[in-house]
ROVEX-596458 format. One record per atom (N, C-alpha, C): x, y, z negated. Coordinates in steps of 0.1 Angstrom, whole numbers, plus 5000, padded with zeros to 4 digits. Layout:
N
XYZ/...
END
This chain:
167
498945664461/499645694474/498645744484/497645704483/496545744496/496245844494/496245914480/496046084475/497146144484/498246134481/499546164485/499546194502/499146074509/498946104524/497746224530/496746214519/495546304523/495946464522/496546454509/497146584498/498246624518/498846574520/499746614531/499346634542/498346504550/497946534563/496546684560/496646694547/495446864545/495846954545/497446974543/498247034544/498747044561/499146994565/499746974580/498147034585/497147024583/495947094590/495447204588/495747254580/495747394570/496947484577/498047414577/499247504588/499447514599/498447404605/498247384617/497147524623/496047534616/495247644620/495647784617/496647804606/496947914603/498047974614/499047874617/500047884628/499547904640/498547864649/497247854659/497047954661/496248054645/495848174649/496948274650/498048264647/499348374648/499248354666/499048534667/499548544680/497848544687/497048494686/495748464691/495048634694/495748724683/494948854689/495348924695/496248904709/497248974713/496149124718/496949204722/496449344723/496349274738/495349284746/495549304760/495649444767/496249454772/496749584778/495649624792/495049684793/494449664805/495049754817/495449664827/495949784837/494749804849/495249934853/494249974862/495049964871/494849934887/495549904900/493549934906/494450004922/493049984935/494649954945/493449904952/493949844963/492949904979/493749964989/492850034998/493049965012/492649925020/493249855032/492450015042/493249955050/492750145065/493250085078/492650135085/493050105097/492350225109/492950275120/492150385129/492450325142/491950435153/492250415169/491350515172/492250565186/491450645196/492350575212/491650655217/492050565232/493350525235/494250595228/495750605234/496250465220/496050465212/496850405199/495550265191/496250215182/495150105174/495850085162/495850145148/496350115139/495550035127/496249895125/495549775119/496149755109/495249665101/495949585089/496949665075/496649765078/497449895070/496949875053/497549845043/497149795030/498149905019/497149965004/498250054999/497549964986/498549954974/498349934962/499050044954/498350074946/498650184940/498250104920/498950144917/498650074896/499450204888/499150144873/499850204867/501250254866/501450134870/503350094872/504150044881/503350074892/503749974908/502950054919/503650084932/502650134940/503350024953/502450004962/503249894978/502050004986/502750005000/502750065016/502949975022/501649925027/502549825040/501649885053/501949985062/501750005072/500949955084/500849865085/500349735093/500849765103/500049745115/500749715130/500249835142/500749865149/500349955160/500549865171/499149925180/498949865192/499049985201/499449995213/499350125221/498750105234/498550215244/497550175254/499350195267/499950075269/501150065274/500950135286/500450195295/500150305302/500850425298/500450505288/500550615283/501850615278/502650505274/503850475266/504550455270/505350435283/506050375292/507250505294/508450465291/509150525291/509450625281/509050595271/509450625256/510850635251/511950735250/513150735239/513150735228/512150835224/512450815208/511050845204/510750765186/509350815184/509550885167/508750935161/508250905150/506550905146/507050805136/505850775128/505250815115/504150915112/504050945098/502950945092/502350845082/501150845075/501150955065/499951045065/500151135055/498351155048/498751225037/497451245030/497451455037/496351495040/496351635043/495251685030/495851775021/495651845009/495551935009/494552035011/494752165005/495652235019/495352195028/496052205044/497452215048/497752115039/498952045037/499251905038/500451905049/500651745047/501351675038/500851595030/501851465020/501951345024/503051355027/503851215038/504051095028/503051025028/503150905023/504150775026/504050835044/505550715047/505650745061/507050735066/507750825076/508650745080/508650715096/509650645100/509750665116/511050675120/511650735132/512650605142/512450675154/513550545161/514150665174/515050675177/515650695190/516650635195/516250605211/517450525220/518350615221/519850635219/520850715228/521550745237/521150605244/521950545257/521450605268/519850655265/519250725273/517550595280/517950505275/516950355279/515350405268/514650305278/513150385265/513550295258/512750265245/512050185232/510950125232/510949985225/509449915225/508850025218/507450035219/506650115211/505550015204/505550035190/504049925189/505049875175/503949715171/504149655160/504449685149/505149605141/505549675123/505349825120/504449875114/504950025108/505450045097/506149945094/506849975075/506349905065/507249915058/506849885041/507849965030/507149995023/507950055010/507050014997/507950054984/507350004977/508250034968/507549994950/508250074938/507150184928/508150184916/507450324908/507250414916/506250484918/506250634920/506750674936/506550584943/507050604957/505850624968/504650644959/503250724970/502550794966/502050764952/501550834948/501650954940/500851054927/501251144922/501051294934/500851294945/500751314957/499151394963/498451294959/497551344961/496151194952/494451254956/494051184945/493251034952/492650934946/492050864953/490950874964/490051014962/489751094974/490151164985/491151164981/491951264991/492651125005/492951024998/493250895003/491950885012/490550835010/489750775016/489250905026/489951005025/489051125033/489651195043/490751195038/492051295043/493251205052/493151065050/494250995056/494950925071/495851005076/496251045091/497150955092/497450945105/498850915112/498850965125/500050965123/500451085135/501851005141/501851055152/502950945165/502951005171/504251055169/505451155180/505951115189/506051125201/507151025211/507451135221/508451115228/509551205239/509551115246/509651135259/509951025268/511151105275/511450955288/512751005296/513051195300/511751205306/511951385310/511951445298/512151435282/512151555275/510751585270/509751515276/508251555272/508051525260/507151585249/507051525238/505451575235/505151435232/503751395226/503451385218/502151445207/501951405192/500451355197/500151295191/498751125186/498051165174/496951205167/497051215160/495651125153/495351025146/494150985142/493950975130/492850985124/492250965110/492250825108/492650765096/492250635093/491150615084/490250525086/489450465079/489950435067/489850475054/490150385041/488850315034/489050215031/487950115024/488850075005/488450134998/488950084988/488349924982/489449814984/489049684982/488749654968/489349704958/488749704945/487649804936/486749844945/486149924944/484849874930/484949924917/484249904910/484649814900/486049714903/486649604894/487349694881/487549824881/488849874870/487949894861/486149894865/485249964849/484749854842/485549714845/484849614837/485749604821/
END
């Protein structure tokens, strides 16, 4: 009988390591993602906290925040907002967003500049150089009289994963 328990529990250990190793050499897939945070200013404007992920299979835009010099902005109807990559002396509008009052009243100016996000919704566009070299925003606004104003500043890009994708 004591053969009998050995003969089984060497068995149960035998299937135990072979079962163990099933699955143990999974393929890791390695994805590549950067991650770029930017931010600019000149006297009139302050654009912060502005973050882009870009991967294989996923890109996010989060815009960050605008600050303005409320002076220059006062009495504002309508604005737009456009981050773009300039290419080949061309603009590629990474992300675009507009507001106008109708009633004829101004608009706050400032805070949130967006988010978007998804496959294929930034990039394909232009390349990860063209990002840290080339990358604008630009701020249109009209005020009460009909005047219209463009802003135009370069952002700083810092790529935060810089050097992690060649390990």
């Amino acid at each position: 009988m004591n053969k009998k328990v050995w003969s089984v529990l060497a068995l149960i250990l035998i299937c135990s390591m072979i079962f163990a190793g099933c699955g143990s050499e999974k393929q890791e897939e390695k994805q590549n993602f950067s991650v770029y945070s930017f931010s600019g200013e000149d006297e009139n404007l302050t654009v912060t906290n502005g973050v882009i992920v870009l991967s294989d299979d996923y890109e996010a835009f989060y815009g960050g925040n605008l600050q303005v010099n409320e002076e220059n902005f006062a009495g504002v109807t309508s604005f737009e907002e456009t981050f773009y990559v300039l290419k080949d002396g061309e603009k590629e509008v990474v992300s675009s967003n507009s507001l106008t009052d109708t009633t004829g009243g101004a608009v706050n100016v400032g805070g949130d500049l967006g988010k978007k996000w998804g496959a294929g919704s930034i990039s394909g566009k232009f390349d990860a150089d063209d990002l840290k070299n080339n990358f604008f925003f630009e701020f249109t606004v009209t005020d009460i009289e009909g005047n219209t104003h463009t802003y135009q500043t370069q952002m700083k890009v810092v790529e935060v994963t810089e050097g992690m994708n060649e390990k």
